[in-house]
C-alpha positions in Angstrom: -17.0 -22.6 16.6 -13.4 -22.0 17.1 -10.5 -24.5 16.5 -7.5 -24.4 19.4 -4.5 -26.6 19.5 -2.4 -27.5 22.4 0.6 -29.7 23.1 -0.1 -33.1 25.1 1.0 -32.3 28.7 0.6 -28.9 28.8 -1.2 -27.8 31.5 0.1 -24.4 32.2 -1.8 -22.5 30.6 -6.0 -22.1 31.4 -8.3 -22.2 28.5 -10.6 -19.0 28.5 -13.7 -18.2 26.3 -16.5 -15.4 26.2 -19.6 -17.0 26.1 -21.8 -15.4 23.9 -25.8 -16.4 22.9 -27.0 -14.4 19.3 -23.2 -12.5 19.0 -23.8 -10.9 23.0 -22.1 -11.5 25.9 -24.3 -14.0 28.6 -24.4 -12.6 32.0 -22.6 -14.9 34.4 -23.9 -13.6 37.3 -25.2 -16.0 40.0 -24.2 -18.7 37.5 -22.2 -21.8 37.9 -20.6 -23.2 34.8 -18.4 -26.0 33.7 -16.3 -27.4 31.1 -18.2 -30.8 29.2 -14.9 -32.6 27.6 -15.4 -35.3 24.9 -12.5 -37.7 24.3 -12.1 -39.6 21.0 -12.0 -42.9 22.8 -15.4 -41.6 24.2 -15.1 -40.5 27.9 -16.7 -37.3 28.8 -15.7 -36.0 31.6 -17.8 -32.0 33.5 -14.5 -29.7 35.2 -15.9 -26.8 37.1 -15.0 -23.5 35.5 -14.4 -20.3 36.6 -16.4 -17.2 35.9 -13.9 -14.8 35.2 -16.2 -11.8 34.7 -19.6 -12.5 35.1 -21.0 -9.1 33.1 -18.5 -10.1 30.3 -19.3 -13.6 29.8 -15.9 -14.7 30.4 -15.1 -18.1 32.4 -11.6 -20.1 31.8 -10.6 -23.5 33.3 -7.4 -24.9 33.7 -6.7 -28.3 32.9 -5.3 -31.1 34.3 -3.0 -34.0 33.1 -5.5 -36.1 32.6 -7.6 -33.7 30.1 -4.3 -33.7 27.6 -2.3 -36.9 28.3 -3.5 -38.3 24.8 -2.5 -36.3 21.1 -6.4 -36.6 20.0 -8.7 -34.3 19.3 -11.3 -33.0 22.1 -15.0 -32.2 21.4 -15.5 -29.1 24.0 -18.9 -27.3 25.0 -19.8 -24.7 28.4 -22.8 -26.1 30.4 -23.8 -22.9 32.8 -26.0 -23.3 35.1 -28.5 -20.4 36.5 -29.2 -19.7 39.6 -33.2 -20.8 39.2 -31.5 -24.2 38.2 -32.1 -23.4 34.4 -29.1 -24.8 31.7 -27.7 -23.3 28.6 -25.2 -25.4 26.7 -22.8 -23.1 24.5 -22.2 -23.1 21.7 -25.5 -24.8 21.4 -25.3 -25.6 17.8 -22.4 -27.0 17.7 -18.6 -27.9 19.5 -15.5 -26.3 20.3 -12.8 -28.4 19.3 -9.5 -28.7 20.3 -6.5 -30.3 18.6 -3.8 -31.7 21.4 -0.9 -32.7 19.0 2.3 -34.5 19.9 4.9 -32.8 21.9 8.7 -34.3 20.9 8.9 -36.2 24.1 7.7 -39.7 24.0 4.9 -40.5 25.4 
């Protein structure tokens, strides 16, 4: 999977993905989905997403303070949920990562 890199603190912008299962596009519809965050230090913490467009497979989530307060590196995966209760984790062979490096303001 993909590596994306953010500075610590910023929270402006929302991180978006297409989720995809054997290269097409999972249908969102019905679905609920959320973000699974892994911290270095070992919390893991669920955000609720946002299904962007369900057809398309595309859901963002914007994050919070607390999701890049720390320059570390995040282990990042998409849990959705079906509407029959059913759960697909994606990618589900692997993680997104995501590389939150030092901004110039102390800390």
């Amino acid at each position: 999977m993909a590596t994306h890199t953010v500075k610590r603190n910023d929270t402006s912008q929302a991180w978006t993905d297409t989720l995809t299962l054997n290269g097409s596009a999972i249908n969102l519809t019905g679905c609920t989905v959320k973000l699974i965050i892994s911290h270095e230090h070992g919390t893991v913490v669920s955000r609720s997403a946002t299904v962007v467009s369900a057809a398309a497979g595309t859901v963002s989530y914007q994050p919070v303070a607390a999701d890049v307060a720390t320059a570390e590196t995040l282990k990042l995966e998409w849990e959705i949920t079906y509407p029959d209760l059913t759960v697909l984790t994606v990618p589900n062979d692997s993680y997104i990562t995501l590389k939150i490096i030092p901004d110039l303001n102390p800390p």
